[in-house]
C-alpha positions in Angstrom: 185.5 92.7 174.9 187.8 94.5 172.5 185.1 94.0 169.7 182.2 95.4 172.2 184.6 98.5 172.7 184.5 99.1 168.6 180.5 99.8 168.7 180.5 101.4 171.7 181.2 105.3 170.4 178.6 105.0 168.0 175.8 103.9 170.0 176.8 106.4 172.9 177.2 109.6 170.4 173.7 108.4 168.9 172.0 108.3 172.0 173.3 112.0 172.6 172.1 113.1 169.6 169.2 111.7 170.3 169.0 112.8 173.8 170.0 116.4 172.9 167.2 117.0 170.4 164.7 115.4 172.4 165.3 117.5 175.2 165.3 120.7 173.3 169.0 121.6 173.1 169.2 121.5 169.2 166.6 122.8 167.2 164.3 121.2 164.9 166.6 121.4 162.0 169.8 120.4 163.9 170.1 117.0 162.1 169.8 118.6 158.5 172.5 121.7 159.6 174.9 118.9 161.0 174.6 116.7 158.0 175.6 119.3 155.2 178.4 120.6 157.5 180.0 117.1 157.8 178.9 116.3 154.2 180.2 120.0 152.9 183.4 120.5 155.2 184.3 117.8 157.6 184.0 114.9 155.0 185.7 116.2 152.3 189.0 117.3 154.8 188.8 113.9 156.5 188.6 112.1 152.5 191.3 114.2 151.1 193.6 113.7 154.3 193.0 110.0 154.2 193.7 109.8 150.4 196.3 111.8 150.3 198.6 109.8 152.4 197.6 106.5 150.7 200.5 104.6 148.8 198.0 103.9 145.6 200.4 101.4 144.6 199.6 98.7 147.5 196.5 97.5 146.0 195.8 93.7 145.5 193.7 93.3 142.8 192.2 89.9 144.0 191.1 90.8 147.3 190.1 94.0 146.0 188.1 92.5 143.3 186.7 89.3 145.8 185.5 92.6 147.9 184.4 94.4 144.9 182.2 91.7 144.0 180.6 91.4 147.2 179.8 95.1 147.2 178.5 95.1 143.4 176.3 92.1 143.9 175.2 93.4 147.5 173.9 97.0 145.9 173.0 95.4 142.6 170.4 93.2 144.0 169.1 95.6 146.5 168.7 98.4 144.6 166.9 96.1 141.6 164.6 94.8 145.0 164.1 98.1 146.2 162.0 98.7 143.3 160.1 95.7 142.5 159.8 94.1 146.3 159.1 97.2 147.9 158.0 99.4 145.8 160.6 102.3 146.4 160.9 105.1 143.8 164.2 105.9 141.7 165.7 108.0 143.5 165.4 105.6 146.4 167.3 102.9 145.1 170.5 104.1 145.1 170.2 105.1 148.9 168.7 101.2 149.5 171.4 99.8 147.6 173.7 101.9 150.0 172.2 101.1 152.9 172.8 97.3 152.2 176.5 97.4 150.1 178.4 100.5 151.6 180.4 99.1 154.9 181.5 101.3 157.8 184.9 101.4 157.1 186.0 104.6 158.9 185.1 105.2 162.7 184.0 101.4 163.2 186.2 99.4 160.2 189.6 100.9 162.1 189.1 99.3 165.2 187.9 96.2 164.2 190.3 95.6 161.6 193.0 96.1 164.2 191.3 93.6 166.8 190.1 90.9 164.6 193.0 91.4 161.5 195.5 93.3 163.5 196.2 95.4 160.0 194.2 97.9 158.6 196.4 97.7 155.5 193.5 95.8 153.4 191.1 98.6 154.7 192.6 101.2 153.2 192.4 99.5 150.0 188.4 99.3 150.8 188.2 102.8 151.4 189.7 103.3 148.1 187.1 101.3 146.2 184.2 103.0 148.1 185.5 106.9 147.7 187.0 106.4 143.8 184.3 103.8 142.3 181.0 103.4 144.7 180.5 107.1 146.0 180.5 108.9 142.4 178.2 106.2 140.9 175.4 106.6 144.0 176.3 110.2 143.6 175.7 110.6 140.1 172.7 108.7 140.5 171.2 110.8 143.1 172.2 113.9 141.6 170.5 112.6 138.1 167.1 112.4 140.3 167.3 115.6 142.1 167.2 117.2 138.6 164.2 118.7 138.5 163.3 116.9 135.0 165.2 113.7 135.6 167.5 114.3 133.0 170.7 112.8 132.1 172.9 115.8 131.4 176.4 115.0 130.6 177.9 118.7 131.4 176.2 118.3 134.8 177.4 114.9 135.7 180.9 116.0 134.1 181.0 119.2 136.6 179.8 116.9 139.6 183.6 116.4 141.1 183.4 120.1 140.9 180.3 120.5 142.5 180.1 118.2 144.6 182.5 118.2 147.8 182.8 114.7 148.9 183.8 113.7 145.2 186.2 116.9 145.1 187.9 115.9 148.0 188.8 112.1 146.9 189.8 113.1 144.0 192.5 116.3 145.3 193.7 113.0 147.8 194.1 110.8 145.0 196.2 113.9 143.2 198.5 114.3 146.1 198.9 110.8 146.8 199.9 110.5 142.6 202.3 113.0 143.3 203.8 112.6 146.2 202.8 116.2 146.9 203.1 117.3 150.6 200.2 118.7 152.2 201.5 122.6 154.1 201.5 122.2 157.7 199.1 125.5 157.9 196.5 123.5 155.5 196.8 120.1 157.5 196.1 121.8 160.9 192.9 123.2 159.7 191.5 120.3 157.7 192.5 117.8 160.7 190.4 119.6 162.7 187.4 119.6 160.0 188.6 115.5 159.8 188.4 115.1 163.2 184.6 116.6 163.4 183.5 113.8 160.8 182.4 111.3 162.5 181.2 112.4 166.1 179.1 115.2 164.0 177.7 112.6 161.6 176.8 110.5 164.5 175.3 113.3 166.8 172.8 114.2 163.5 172.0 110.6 162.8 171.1 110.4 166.7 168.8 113.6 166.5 167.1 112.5 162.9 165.9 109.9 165.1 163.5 112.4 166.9 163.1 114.0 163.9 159.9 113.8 161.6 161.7 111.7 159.0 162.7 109.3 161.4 159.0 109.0 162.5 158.1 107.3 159.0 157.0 104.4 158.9 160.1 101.7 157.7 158.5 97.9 156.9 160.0 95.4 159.7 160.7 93.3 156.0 162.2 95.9 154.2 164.7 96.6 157.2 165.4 93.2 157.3 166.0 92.8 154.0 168.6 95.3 154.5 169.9 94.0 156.9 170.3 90.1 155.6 171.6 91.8 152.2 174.5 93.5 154.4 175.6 91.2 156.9 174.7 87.4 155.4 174.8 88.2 151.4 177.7 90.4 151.3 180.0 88.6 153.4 178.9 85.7 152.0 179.5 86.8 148.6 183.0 87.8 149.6 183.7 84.5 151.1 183.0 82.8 147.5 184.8 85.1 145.6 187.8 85.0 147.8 187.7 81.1 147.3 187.2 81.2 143.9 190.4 84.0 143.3 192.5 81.7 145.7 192.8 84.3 148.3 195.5 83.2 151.0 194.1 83.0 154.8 194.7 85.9 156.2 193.7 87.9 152.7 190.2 85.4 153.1 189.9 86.6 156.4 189.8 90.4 155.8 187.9 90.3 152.6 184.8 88.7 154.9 185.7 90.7 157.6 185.2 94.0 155.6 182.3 92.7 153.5 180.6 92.3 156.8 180.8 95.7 158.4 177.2 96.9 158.6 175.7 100.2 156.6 178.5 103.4 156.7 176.3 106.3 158.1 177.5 108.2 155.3 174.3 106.6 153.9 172.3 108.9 155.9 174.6 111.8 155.4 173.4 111.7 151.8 170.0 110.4 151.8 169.6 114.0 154.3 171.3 115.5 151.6 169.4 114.4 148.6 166.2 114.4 150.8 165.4 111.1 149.9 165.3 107.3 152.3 166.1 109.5 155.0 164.6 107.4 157.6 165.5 104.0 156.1 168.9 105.0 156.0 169.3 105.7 159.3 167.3 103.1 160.9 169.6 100.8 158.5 172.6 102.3 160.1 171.4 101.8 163.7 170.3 98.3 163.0 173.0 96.7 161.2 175.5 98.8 163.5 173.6 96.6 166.5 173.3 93.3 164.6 177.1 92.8 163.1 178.6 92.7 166.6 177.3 89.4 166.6 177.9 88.4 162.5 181.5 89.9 162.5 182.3 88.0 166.1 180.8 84.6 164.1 182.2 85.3 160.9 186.1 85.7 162.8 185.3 82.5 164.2 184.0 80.3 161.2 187.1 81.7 158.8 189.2 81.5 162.5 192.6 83.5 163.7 194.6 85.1 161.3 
């Protein structure tokens, strides 16, 4: 039941985004205003909060790297399929490869990691990899293809922490966790309450792009699939090998998988909106993988067994 209780927030906020734009209560562009307010503001204060009170010093560099692999391979091989399968543009693939590499590892990854690991010490260390190495290479990527001539233009990409909020905000958390910098009480207040907004926010505008004409768009039953084998079977599974191959003890076996197999981080939808591109596979990929992982994550803690 404790498992159940972790999805349960995210389907019920959904369905009241839903519910709320289908009834009229938020406008037709209530999705897009909700997803650059939590992609402008509330992301940035919850990354920069997390960061900053991150000890960068506890990273393992096996597990990391077992659950490094399984991302690279799981975005590597979507985002080439994207393309040649399915015949998705450029700027596409880097939301496809998202959809099927990038795990939950906020609002959902928390709870599960405390009722299946009963630590969410390794998850922080996932977090890390996805803010400081996954979320500026989809970014630069997508940024690159909203150039109007496609360019690659180094002062651009070189200004994009600037630029770009989600990126500035991981890297001021990684500065003050460096430094051991306190964060003013007056500061904290207001960006906890920016934090806090994140992910109910990000949830409510996934809900309502649901009634939304992007949603609408036609997604192939075998691309979604695709998806969603590449996120819960491949990535996992990919975990699982290179945790055996690294000599991963039990317990670090256990949470590598575990993590791997967290379905699609709605932050995938936050910046397909953003980018205006994949917005409706993106959040059809969070909705179903979200669904399908309560049963994958309760088989996976089973096959590995109890930590």
């Amino acid at each position: 039941m404790g498992l159940v209780n972790a999805f349960v927030p995210i389907w019920v906020l959904t369905a009241v985004g839903y519910a709320a734009r289908r009834r009229g209560l938020l406008g037709d562009t209530a999705a897009a205003v909700l997803g650059r307010f939590v992609f402008h503001l509330a992301m940035p204060a919850a990354l920069f909060l997390t960061l900053s009170a991150m000890p960068l010093k506890s990273f393992d560099v096996r597990a990391v790297g077992a659950f490094g692999v399984s991302t690279a391979v799981a975005i590597g091989v979507s985002w080439l399929g994207a393309g040649r399968l399915f015949g998705r543009k450029a700027g596409e693939r880097p939301i496809w490869g998202m959809a099927a590499g990038y795990v939950n590892s906020a609002n959902l990854g928390i709870p599960i990691a405390q009722q299946v690991l009963h630590s969410v010490s390794f998850l922080a260390e996932v977090v890390l990899l996805q803010v400081l190495v996954v979320t500026p290479v989809i970014l630069i990527v997508l940024d690159r293809h909203g150039d109007a001539e496609g360019r690659v233009r180094v002062r651009r990409i070189a200004s994009l922490p600037v630029r770009n909020p989600v990126i500035l905000g991981s890297v001021l958390g990684v500065i003050w966790s460096a430094g051991h910098l306190p964060v003013p009480h007056e500061v904290s207040g207001s960006l906890n309450l920016l934090a806090t907004a994140a992910v109910p926010v990000a949830l409510i505008a996934l809900g309502a792009s649901l009634h939304s004409g992007a949603s609408r768009q036609q997604v192939a039953r075998a691309e979604l699939g695709a998806i969603t084998l590449m996120k819960l079977v491949l990535q996992p599974a990919t975990a699982l090998a290179a945790g055996l191959l690294l000599h991963l003890t039990h317990p670090q076996l256990l949470a590598v998988v575990v993590c791997a197999g967290l379905p699609t981080a709605q932050n995938t939808f936050i910046f397909a909106q953003e980018y205006g591109v994949g917005e409706a596979l993106a959040n059809r990929a969070v909705l179903v993988t979200t669904t399908f992982s309560l049963a994958t994550l309760a088989a996976t803690a089973a096959l590995i067994g109890p930590n």
